[in-house]
C-alpha positions as CSV (number, residue, x, y, z in Angstrom):
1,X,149.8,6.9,45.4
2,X,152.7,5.1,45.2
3,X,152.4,0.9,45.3
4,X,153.9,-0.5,48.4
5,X,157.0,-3.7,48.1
6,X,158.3,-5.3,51.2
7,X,160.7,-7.5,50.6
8,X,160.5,-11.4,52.2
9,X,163.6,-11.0,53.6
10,X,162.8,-7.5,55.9
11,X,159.5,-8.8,56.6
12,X,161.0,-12.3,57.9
13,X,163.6,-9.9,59.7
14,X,161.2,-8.4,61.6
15,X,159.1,-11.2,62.7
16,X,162.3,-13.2,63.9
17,X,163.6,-10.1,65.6
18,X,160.7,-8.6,67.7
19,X,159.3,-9.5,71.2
20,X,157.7,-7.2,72.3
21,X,154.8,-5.8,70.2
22,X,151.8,-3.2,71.3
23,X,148.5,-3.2,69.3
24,X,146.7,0.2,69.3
25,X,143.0,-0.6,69.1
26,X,143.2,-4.0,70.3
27,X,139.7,-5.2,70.7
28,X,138.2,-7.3,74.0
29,X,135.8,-8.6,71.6
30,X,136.5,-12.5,70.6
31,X,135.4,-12.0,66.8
32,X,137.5,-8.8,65.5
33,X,140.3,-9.4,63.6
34,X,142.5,-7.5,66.2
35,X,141.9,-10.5,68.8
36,X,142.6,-13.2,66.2
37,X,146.1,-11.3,65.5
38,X,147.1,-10.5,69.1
39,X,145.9,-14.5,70.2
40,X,148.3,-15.8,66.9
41,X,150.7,-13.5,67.5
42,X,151.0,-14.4,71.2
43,X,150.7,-18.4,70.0
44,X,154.3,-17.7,68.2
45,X,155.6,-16.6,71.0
46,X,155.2,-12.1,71.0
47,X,154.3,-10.5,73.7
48,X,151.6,-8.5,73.1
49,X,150.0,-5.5,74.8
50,X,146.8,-3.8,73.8
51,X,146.4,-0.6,73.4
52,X,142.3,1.0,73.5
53,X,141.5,3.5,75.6
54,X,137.7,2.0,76.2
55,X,139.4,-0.9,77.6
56,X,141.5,0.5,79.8
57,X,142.5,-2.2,82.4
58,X,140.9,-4.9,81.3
59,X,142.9,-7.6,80.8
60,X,143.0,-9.2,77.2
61,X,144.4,-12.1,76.8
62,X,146.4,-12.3,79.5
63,X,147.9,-8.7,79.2
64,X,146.8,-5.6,80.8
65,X,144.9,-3.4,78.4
66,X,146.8,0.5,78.1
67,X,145.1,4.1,76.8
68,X,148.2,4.7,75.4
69,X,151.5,3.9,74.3
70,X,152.7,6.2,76.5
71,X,151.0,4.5,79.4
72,X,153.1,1.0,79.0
73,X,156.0,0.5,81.5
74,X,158.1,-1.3,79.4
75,X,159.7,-0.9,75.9
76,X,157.9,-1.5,72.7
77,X,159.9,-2.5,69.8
78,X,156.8,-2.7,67.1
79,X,153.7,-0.8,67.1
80,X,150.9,-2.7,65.2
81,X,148.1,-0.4,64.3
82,X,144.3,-1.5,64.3
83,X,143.5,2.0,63.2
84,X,141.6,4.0,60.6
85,X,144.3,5.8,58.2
86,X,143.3,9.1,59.4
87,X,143.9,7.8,62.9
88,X,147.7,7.1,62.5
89,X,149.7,10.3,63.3
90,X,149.0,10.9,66.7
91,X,150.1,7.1,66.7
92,X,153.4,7.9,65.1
93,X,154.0,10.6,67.2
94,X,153.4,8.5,70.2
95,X,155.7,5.8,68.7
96,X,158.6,7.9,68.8
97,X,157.9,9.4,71.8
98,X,158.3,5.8,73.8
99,X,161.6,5.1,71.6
100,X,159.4,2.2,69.1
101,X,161.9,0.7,66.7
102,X,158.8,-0.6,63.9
103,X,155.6,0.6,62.7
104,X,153.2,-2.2,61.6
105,X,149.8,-0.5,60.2
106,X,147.1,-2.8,59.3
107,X,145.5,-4.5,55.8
108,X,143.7,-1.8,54.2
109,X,145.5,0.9,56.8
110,X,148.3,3.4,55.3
111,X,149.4,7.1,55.7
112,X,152.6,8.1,53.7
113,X,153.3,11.1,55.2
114,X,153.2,9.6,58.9
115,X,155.2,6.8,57.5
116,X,158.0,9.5,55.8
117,X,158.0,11.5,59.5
118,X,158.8,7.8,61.0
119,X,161.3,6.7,58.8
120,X,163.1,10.2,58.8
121,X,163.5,9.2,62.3
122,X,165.2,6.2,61.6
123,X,161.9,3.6,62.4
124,X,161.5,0.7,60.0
125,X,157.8,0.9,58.5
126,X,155.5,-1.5,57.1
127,X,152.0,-0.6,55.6
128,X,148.8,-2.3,54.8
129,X,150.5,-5.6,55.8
130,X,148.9,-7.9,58.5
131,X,151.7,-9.5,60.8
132,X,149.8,-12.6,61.4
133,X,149.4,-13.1,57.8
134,X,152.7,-12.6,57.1
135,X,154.0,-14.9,59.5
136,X,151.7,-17.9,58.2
137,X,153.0,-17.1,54.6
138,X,156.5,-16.9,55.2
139,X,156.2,-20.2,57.5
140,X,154.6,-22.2,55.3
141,X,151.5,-22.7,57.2
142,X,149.0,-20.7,55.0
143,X,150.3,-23.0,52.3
144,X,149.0,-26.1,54.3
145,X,145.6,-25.2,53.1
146,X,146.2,-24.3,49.7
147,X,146.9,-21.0,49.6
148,X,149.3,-19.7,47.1
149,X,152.0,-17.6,49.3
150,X,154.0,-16.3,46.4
151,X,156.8,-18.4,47.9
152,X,158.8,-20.6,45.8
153,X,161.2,-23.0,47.2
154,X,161.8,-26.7,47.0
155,X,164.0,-26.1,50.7
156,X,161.9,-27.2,53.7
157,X,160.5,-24.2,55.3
158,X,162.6,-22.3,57.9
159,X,161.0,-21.9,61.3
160,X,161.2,-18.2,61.5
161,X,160.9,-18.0,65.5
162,X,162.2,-19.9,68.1
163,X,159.9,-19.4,71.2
């Protein structure tokens, strides 16, 4: 298996340039990792929709809870996945179905060949990578607490969204 690199710069591209986000198995419960991510993620200014089918319209967070992609009225430009690895195709599939532009999957999520189908048509695709982790790296605020980022820079660190 090959090791994964995302550069800084596409990362920070994405998270300045996406709105509208929908995370497949989004969870109404307070203490999975899923609701941490969609309440940060919502706290920098995404909007994001939650996809789980046993939650189906429930609200979460303010947002109506979907089965499916296909089931959202409005365009998704990322799709986050809170999935097992073996879980991801159908997702993929879905993805492009709705016109996605990004596919996010998860820490410890990854499927290369779902990832080759996306990028062969033309999505951007990040694996085993956790947005909300990301943005706190690349913004400086992991660092607040002593956490190495792997950023050097003696600049002041550049706000990456603008809510």
């Amino acid at each position: 298996m090959e090791a994964l690199y995302y550069p800084d710069w596409q990362i920070r591209r994405i998270l300045r340039d996406t709105n509208t986000i929908a995370m497949v198995g989004a969870s109404t419960n307070w203490n999975r990792p899923s609701y941490f991510a969609m309440k940060y993620l919502q706290e920098k200014g995404f909007r994001v929709i939650p996809v789980n089918p046993r939650a189906e319209g429930e609200i979460l967070l303010g947002e109506t809870v979907y089965a499916s992609l296909k089931d959202i009225p409005e365009p998704i430009e990322m799709v986050d996945i809170f999935q097992r690895s073996d879980r991801v195709p159908p997702v993929v599939d879905e993805a492009l179905e709705i016109g996605a532009k990004i596919i996010w999957m998860q820490l410890t999520v990854r499927h290369d060949e779902a990832a080759q189908k996306a990028e062969a048509a033309g999505l951007t695709v990040i694996m085993d990578r956790c947005p909300k982790i990301e943005f706190g790296r690349l913004s400086g605020e992991l660092g607040w607490s002593g956490i190495n980022t792997r950023v050097i820079t003696s600049r002041r660190s550049k706000q990456i969204r603008t809510h």
